[in-house]
mmCIF file of the C-alpha atoms, coordinates in Angstrom:
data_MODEL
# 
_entry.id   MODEL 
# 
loop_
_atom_site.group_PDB 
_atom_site.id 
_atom_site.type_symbol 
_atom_site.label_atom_id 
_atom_site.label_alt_id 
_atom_site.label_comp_id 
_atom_site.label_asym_id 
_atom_site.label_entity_id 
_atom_site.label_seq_id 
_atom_site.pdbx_PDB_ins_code 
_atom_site.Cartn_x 
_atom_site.Cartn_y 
_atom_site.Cartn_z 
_atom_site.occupancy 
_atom_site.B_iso_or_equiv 
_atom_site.pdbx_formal_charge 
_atom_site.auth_seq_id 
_atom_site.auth_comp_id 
_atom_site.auth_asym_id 
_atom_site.auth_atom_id 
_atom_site.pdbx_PDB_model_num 
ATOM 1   C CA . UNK A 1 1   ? -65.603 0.505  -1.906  1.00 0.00 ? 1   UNK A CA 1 
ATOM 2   C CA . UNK A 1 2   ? -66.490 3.396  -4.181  1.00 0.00 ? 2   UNK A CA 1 
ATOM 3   C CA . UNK A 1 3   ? -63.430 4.919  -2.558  1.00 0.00 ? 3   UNK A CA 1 
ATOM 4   C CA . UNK A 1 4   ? -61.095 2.556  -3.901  1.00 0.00 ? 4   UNK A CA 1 
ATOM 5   C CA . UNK A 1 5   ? -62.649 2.847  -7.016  1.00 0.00 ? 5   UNK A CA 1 
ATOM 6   C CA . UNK A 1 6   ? -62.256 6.188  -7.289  1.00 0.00 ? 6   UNK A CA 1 
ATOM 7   C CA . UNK A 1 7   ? -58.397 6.090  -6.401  1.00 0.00 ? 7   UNK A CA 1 
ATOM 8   C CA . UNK A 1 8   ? -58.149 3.122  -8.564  1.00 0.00 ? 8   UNK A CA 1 
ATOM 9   C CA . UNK A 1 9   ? -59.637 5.109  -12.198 1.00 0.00 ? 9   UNK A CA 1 
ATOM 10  C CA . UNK A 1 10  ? -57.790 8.382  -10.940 1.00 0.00 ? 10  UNK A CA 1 
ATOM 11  C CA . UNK A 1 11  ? -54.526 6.604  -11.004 1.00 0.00 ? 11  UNK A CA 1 
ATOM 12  C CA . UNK A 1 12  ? -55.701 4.854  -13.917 1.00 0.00 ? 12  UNK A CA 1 
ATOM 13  C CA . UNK A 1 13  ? -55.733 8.856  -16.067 1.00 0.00 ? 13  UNK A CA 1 
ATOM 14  C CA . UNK A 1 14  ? -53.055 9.946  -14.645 1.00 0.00 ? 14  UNK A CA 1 
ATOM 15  C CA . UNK A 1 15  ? -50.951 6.737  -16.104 1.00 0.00 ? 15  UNK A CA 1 
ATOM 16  C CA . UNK A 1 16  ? -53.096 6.348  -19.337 1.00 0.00 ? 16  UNK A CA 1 
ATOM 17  C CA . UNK A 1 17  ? -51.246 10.014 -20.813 1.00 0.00 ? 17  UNK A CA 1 
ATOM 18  C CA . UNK A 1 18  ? -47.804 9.183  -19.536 1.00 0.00 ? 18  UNK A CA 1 
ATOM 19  C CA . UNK A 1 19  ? -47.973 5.605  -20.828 1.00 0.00 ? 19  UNK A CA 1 
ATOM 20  C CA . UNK A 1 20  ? -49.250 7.187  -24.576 1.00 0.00 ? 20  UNK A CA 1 
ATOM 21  C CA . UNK A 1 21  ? -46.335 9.759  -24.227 1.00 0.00 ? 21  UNK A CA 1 
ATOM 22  C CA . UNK A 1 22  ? -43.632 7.131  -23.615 1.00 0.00 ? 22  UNK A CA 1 
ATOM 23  C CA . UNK A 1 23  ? -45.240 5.096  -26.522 1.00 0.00 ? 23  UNK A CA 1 
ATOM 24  C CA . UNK A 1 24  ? -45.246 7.545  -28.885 1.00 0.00 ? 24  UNK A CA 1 
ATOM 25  C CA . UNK A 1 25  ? -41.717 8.584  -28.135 1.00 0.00 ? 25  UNK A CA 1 
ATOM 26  C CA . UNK A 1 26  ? -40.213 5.128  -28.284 1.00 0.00 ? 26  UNK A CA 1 
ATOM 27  C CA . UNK A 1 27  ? -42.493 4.678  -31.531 1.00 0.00 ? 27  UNK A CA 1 
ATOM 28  C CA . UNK A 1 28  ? -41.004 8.327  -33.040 1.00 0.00 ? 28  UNK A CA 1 
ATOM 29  C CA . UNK A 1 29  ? -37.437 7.323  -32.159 1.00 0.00 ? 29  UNK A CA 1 
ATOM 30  C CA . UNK A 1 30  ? -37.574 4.227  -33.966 1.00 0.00 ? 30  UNK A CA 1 
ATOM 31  C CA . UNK A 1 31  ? -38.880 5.778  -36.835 1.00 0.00 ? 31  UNK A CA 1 
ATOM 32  C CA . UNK A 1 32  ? -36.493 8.496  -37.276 1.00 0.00 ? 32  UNK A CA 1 
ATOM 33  C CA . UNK A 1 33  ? -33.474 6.116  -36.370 1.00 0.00 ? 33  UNK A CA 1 
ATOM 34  C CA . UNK A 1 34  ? -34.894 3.692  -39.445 1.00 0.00 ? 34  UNK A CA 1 
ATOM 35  C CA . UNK A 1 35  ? -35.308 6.270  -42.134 1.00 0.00 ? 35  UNK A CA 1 
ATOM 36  C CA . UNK A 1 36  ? -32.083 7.822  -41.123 1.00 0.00 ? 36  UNK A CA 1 
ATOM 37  C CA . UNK A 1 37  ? -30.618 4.387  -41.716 1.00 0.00 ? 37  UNK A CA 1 
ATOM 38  C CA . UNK A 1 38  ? -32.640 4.318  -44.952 1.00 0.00 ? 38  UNK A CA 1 
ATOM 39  C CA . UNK A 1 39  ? -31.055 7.625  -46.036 1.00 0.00 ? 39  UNK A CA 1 
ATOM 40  C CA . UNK A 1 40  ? -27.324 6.838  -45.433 1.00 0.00 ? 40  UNK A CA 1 
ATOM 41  C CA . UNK A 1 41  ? -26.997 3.208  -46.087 1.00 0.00 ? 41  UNK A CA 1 
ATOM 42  C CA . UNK A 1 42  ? -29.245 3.227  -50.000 1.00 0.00 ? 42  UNK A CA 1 
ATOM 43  C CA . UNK A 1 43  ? -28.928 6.766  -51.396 1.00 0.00 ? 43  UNK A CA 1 
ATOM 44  C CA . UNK A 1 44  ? -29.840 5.619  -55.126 1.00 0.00 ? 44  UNK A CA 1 
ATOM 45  C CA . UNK A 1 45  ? -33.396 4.085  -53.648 1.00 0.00 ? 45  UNK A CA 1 
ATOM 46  C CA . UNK A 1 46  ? -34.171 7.561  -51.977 1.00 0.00 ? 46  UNK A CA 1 
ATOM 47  C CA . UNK A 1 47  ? -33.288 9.015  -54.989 1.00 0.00 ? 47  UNK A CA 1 
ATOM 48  C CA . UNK A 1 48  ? -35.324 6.959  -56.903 1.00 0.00 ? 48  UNK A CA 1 
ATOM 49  C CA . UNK A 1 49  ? -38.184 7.278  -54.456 1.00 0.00 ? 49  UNK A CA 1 
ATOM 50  C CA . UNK A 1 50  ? -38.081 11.195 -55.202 1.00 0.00 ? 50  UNK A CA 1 
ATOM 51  C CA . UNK A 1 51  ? -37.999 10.959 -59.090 1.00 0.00 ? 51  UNK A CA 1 
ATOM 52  C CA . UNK A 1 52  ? -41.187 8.794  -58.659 1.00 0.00 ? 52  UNK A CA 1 
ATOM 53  C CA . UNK A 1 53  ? -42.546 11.669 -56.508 1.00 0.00 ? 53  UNK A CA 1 
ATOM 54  C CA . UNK A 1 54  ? -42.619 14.159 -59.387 1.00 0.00 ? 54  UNK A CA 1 
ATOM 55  C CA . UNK A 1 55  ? -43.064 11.505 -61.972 1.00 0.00 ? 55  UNK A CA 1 
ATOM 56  C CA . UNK A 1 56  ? -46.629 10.488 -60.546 1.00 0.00 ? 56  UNK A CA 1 
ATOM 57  C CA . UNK A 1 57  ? -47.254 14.493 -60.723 1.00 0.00 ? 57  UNK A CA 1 
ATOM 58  C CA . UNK A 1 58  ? -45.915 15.034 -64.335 1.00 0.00 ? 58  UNK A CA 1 
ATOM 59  C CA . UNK A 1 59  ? -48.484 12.286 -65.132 1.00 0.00 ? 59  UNK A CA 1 
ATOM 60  C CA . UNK A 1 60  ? -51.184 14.338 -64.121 1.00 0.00 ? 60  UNK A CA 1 
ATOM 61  C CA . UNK A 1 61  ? -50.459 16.896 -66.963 1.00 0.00 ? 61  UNK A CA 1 
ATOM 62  C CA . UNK A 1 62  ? -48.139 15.354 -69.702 1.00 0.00 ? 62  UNK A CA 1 
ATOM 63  C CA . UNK A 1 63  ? -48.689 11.716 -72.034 1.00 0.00 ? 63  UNK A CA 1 
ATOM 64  C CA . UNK A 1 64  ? -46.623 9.521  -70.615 1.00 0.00 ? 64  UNK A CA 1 
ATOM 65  C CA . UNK A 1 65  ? -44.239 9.371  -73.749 1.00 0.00 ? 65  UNK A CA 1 
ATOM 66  C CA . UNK A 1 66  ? -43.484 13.245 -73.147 1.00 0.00 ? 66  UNK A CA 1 
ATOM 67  C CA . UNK A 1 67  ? -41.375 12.061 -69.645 1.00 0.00 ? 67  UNK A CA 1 
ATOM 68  C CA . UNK A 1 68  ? -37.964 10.861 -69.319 1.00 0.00 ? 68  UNK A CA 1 
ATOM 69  C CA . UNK A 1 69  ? -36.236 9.569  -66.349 1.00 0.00 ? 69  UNK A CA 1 
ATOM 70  C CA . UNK A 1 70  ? -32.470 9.434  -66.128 1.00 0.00 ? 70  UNK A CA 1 
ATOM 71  C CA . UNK A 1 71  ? -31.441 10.106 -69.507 1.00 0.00 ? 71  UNK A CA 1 
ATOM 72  C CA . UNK A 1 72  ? -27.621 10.604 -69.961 1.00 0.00 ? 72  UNK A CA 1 
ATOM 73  C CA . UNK A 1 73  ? -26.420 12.835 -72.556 1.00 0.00 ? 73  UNK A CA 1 
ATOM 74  C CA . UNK A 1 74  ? -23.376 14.506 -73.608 1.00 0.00 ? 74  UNK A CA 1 
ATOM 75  C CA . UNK A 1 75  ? -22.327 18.386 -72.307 1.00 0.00 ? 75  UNK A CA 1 
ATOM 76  C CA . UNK A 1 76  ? -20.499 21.031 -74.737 1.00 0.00 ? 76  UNK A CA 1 
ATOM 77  C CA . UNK A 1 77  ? -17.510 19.631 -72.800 1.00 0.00 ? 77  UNK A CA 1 
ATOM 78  C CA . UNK A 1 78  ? -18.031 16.098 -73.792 1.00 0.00 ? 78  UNK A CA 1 
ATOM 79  C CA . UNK A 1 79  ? -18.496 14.906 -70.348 1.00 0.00 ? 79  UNK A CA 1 
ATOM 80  C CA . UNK A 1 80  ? -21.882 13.333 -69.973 1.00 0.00 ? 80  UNK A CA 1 
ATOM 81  C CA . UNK A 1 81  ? -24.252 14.197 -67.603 1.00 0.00 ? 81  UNK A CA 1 
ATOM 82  C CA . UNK A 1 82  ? -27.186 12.340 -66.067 1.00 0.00 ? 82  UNK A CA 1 
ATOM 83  C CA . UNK A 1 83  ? -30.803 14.217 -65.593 1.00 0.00 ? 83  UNK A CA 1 
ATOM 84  C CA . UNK A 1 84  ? -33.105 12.997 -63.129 1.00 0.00 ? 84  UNK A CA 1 
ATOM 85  C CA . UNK A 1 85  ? -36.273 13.816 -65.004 1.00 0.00 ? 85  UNK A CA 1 
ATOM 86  C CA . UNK A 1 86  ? -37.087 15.938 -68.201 1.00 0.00 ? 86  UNK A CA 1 
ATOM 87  C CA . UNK A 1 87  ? -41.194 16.792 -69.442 1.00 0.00 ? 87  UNK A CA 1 
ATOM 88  C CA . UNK A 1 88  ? -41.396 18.173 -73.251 1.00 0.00 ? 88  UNK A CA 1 
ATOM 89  C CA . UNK A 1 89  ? -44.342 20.635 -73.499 1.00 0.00 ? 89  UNK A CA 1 
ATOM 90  C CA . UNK A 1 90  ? -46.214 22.908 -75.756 1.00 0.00 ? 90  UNK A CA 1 
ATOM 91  C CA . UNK A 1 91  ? -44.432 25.910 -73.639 1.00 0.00 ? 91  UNK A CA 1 
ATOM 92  C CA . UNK A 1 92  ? -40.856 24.633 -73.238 1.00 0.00 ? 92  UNK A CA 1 
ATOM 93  C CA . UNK A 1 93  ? -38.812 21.558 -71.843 1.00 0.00 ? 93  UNK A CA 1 
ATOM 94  C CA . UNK A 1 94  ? -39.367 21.364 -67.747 1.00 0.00 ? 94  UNK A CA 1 
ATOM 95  C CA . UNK A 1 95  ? -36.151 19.511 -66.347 1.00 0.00 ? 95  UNK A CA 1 
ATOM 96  C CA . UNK A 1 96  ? -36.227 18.423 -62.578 1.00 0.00 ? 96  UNK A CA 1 
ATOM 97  C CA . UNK A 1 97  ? -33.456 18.001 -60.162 1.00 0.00 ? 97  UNK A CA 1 
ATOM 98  C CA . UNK A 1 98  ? -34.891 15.675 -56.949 1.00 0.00 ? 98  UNK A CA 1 
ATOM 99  C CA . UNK A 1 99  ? -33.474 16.492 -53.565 1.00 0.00 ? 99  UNK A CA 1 
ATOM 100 C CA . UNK A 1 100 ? -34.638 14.420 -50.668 1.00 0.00 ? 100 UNK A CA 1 
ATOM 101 C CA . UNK A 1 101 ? -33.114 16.118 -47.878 1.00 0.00 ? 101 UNK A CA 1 
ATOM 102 C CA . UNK A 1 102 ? -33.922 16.671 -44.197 1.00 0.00 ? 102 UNK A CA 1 
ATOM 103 C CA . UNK A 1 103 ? -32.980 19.415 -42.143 1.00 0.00 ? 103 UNK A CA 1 
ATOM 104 C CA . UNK A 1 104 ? -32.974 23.397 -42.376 1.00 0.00 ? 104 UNK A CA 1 
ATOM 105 C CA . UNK A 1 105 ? -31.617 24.453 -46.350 1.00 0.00 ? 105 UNK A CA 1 
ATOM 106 C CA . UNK A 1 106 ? -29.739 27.471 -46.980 1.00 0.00 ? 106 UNK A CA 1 
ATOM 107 C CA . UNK A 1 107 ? -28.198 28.581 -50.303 1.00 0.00 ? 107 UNK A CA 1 
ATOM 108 C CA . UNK A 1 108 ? -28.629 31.473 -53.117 1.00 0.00 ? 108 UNK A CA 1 
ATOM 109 C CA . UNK A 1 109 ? -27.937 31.025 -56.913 1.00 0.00 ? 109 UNK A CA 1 
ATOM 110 C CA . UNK A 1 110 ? -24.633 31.737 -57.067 1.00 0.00 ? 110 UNK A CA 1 
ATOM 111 C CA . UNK A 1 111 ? -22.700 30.008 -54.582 1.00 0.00 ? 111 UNK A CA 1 
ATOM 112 C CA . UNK A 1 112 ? -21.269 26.711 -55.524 1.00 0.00 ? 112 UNK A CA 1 
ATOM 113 C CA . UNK A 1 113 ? -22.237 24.774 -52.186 1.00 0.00 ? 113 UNK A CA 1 
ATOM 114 C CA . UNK A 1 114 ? -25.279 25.078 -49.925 1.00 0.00 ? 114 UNK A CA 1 
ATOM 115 C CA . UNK A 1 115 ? -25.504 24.144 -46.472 1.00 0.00 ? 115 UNK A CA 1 
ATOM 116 C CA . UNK A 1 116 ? -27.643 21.368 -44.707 1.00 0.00 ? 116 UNK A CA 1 
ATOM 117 C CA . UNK A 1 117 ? -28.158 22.129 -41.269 1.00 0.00 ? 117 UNK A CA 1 
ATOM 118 C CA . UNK A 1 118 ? -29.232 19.403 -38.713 1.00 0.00 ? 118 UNK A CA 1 
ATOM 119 C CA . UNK A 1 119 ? -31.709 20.111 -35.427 1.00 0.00 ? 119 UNK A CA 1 
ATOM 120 C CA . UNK A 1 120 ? -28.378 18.621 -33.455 1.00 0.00 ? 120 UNK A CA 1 
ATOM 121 C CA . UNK A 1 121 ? -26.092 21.451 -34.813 1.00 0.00 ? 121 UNK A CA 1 
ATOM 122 C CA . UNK A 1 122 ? -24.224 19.503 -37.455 1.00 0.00 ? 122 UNK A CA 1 
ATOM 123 C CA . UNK A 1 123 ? -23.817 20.525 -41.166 1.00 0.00 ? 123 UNK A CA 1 
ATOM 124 C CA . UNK A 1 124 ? -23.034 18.982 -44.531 1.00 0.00 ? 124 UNK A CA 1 
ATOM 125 C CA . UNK A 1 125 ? -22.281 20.982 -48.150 1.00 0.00 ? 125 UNK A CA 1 
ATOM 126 C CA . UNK A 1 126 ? -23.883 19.829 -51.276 1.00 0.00 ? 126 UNK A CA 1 
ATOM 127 C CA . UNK A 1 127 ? -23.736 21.016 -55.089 1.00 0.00 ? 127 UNK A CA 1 
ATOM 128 C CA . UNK A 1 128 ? -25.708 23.920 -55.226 1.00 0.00 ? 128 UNK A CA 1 
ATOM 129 C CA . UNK A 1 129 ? -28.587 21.826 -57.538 1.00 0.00 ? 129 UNK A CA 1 
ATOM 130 C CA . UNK A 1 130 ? -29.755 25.246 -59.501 1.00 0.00 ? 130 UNK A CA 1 
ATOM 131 C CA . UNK A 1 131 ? -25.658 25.016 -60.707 1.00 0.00 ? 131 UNK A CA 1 
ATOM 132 C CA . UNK A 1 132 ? -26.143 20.995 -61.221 1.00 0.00 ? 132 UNK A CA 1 
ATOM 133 C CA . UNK A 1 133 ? -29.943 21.661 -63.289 1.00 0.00 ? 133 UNK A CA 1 
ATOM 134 C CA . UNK A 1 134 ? -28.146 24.747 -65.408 1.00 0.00 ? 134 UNK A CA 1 
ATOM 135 C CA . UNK A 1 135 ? -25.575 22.220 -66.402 1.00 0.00 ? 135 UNK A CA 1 
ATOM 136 C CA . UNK A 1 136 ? -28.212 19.646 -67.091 1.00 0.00 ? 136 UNK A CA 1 
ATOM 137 C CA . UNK A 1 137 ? -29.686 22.018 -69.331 1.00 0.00 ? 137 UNK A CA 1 
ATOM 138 C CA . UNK A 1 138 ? -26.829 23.438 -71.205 1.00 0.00 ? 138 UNK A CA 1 
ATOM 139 C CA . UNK A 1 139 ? -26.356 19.364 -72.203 1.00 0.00 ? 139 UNK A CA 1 
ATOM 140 C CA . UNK A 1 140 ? -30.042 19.876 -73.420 1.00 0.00 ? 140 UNK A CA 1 
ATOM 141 C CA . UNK A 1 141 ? -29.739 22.463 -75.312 1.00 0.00 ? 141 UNK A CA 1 
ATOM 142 C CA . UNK A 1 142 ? -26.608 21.149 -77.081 1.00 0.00 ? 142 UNK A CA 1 
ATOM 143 C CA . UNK A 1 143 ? -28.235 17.973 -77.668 1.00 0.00 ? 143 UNK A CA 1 
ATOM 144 C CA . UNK A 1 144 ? -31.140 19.854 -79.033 1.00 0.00 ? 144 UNK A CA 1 
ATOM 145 C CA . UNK A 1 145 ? -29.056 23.029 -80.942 1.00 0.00 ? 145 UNK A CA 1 
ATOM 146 C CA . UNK A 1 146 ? -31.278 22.453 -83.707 1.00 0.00 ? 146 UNK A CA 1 
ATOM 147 C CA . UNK A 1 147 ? -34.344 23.513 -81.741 1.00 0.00 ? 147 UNK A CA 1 
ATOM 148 C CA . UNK A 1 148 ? -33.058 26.981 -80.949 1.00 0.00 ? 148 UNK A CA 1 
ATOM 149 C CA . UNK A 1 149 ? -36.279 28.452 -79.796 1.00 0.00 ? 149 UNK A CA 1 
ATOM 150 C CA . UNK A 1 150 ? -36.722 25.931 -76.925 1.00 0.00 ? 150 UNK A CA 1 
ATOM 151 C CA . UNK A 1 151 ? -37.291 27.427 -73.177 1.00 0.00 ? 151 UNK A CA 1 
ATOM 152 C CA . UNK A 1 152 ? -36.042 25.935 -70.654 1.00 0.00 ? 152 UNK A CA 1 
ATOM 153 C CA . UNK A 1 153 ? -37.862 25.812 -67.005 1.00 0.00 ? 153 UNK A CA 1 
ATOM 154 C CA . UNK A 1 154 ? -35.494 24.324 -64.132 1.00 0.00 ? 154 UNK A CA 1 
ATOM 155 C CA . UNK A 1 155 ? -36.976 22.809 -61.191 1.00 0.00 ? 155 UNK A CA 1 
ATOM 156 C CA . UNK A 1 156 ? -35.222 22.020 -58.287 1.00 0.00 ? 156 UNK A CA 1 
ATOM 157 C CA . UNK A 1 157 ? -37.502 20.400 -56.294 1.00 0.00 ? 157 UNK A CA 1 
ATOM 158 C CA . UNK A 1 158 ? -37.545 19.005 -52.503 1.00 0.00 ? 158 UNK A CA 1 
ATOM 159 C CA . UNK A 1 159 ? -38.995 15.725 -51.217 1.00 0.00 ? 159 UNK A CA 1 
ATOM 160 C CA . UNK A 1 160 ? -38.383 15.234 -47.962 1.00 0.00 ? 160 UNK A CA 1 
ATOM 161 C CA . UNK A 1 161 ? -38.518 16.613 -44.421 1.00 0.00 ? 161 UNK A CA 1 
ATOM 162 C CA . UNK A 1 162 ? -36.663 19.479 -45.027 1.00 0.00 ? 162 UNK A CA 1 
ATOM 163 C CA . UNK A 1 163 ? -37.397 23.387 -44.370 1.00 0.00 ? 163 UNK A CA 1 
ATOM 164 C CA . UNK A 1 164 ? -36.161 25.728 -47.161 1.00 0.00 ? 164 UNK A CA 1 
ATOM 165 C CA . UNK A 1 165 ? -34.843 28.653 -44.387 1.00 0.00 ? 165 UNK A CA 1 
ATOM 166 C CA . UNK A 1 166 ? -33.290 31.113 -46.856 1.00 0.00 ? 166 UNK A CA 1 
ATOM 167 C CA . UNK A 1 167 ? -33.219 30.479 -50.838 1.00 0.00 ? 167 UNK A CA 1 
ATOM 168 C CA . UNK A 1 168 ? -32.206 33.625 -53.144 1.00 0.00 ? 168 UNK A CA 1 
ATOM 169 C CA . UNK A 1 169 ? -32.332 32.213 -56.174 1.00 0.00 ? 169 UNK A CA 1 
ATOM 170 C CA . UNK A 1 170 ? -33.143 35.250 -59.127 1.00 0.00 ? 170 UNK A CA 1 
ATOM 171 C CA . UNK A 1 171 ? -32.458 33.167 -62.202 1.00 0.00 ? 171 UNK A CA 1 
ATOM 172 C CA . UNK A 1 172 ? -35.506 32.723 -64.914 1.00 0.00 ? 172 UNK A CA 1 
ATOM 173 C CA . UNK A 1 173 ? -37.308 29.994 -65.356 1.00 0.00 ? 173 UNK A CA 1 
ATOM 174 C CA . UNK A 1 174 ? -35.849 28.592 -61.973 1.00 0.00 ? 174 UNK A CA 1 
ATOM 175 C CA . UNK A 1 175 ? -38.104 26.917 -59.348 1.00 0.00 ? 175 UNK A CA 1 
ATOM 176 C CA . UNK A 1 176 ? -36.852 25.881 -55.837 1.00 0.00 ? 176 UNK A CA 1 
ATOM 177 C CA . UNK A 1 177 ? -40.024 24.194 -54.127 1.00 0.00 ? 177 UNK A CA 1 
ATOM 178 C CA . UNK A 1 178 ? -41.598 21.338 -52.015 1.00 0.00 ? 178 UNK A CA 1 
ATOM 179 C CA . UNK A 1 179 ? -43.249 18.865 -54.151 1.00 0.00 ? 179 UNK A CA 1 
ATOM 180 C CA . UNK A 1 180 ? -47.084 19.952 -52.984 1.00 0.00 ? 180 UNK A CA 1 
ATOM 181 C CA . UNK A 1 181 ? -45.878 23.107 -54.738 1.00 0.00 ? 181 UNK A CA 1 
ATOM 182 C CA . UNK A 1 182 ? -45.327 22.028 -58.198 1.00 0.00 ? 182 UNK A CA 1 
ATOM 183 C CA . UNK A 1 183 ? -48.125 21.315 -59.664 1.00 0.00 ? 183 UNK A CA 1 
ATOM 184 C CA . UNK A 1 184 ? -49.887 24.820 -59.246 1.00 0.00 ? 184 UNK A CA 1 
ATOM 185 C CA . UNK A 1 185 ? -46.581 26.065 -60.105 1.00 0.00 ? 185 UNK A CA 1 
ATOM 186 C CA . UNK A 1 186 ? -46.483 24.164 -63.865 1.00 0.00 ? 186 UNK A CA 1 
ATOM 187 C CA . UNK A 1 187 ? -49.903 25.088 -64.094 1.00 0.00 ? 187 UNK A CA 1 
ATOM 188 C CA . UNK A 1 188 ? -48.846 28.844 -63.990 1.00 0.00 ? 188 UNK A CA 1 
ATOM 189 C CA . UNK A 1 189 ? -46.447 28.267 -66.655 1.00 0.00 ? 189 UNK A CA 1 
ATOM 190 C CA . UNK A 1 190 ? -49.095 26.255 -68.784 1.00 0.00 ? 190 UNK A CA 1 
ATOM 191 C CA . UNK A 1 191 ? -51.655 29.031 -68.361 1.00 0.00 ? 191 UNK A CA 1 
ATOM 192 C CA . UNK A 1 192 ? -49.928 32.044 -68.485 1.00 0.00 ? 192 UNK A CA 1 
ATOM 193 C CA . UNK A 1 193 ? -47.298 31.653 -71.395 1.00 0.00 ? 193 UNK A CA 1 
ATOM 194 C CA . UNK A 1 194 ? -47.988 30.907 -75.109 1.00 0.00 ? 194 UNK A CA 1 
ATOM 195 C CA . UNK A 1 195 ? -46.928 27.962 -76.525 1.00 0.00 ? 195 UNK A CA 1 
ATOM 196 C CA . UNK A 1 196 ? -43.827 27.947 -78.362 1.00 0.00 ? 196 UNK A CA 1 
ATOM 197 C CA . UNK A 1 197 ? -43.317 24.288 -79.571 1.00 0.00 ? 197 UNK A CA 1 
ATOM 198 C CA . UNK A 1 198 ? -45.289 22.531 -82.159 1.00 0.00 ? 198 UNK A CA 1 
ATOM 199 C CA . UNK A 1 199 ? -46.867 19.390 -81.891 1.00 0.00 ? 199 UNK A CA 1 
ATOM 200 C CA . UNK A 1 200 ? -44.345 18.468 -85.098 1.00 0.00 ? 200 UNK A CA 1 
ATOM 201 C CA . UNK A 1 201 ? -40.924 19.679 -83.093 1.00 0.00 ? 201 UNK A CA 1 
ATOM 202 C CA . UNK A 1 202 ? -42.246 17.910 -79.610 1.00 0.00 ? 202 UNK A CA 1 
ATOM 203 C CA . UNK A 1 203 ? -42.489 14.604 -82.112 1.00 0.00 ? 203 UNK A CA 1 
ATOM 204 C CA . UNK A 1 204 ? -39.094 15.221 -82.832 1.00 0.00 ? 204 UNK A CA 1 
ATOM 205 C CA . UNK A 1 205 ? -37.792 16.219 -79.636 1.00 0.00 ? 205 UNK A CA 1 
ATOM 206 C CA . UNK A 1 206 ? -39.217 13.253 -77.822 1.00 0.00 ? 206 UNK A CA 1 
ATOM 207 C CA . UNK A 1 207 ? -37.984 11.043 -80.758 1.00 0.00 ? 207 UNK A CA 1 
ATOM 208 C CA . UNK A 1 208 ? -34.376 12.438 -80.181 1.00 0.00 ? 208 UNK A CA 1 
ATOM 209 C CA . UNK A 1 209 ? -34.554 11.914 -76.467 1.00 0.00 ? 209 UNK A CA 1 
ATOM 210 C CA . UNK A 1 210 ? -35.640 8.223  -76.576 1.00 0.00 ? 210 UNK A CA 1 
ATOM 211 C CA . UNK A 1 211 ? -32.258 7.399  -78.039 1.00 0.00 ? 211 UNK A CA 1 
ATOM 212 C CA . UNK A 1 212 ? -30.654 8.575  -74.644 1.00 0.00 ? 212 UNK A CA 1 
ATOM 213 C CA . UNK A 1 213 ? -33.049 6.839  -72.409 1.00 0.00 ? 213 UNK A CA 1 
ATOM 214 C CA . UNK A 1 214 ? -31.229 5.080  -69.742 1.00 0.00 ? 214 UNK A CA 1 
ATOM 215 C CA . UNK A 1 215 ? -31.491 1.237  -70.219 1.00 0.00 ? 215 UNK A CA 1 
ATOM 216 C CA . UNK A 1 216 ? -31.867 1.592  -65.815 1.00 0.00 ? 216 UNK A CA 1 
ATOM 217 C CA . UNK A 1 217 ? -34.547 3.935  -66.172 1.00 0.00 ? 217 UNK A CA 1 
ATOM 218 C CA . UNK A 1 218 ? -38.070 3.059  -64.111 1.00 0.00 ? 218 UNK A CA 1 
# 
């Protein structure tokens, strides 16, 4: 009897871990397969899903009127432009560019496409986003020529499962992170520079952005 008991619980751990494995495979599979689906089928709710990302951590060091999400405004060109998020400070204006990519990321400043690469060897090209931000902010600074003083941080930041393999970006005042990394990065900024903007011009500036809030905008 205490034999067969003994088989009985050894078979008993030796399925148990194989049993988990297969679980947490099938579970894994499923999961990947669904937020892929998420990803393709509903870009504008990933999107949105990333702005909210950095929103929540702009909260944690600007009033709530000093934030703007998706404001449209006009380039030197006349074209308009649309900015994901924008946070006026005693330092400078911070402007954000969301990316919620998977994969390995490769790209420098100055090429016009960077490369997405996929654990099953395939590759997509998007808009190099520190080109897309420095447009962004050359529609900022011509909506806000009379503030000629203004600096200008861009922040290109990256929400999801993504690795960042090899970034060369040398530009100043340009930030290509994760999201955990941007807090202690804008607290840097707010600790090591002076401040440039007075509590009059951010009135001003915020009171000249509100007019381009989007009428979509979270």
């Amino acid at each position: 009897m205490e034999a067969g008991t003994g088989f009985v619980l050894s078979l008993f751990f030796i399925i148990l871990p194989v049993g988990l494995l297969l679980i947490s495979y099938l579970f894994k599979d499923s999961f990947y397969s669904s937020w892929k689906h998420r990803r393709y089928s509903s870009p504008l709710e990933l999107g949105n899903f990333g702005e909210q990302q950095i929103y929540d951590v702009l909260l944690q060091s600007f009033p709530e009127n000093h934030i703007f999400r998706n404001i449209h405004l006009m380039k030197p060109n006349g074209r308009y432009t649309e900015i994901d998020l924008i946070a006026v400070g005693k330092k400078g204006i911070y402007v954000f560019e969301s990316k919620n990519y998977s994969g390995w990321i490769f790209g420098s400043g100055h090429q016009r496409m960077w490369m997405q690469t996929f654990p099953n060897g395939s590759k997509a090209r998007f808009y190099n986003p520190v080109l897309q931000n420095r447009g962004h902010i050359n529609a900022l600074k011509f909506t806000l020529r009379n503030f000629p003083k203004i600096r200008y941080f861009s922040f290109i930041v990256f929400i999801g499962p993504c690795e960042l393999k090899k970034i060369e970006v040398s530009s100043p005042d340009t930030y290509v992170l994760y999201k955990y990394m941007l807090k202690s990065e804008m607290t840097n900024i707010m600790e090591g520079l002076p401040d440039i903007i007075t509590q009059e011009e951010r009135y001003k500036i915020i009171s000249l952005l509100s007019m381009y809030k989007s009428t979509h905008a979270a």
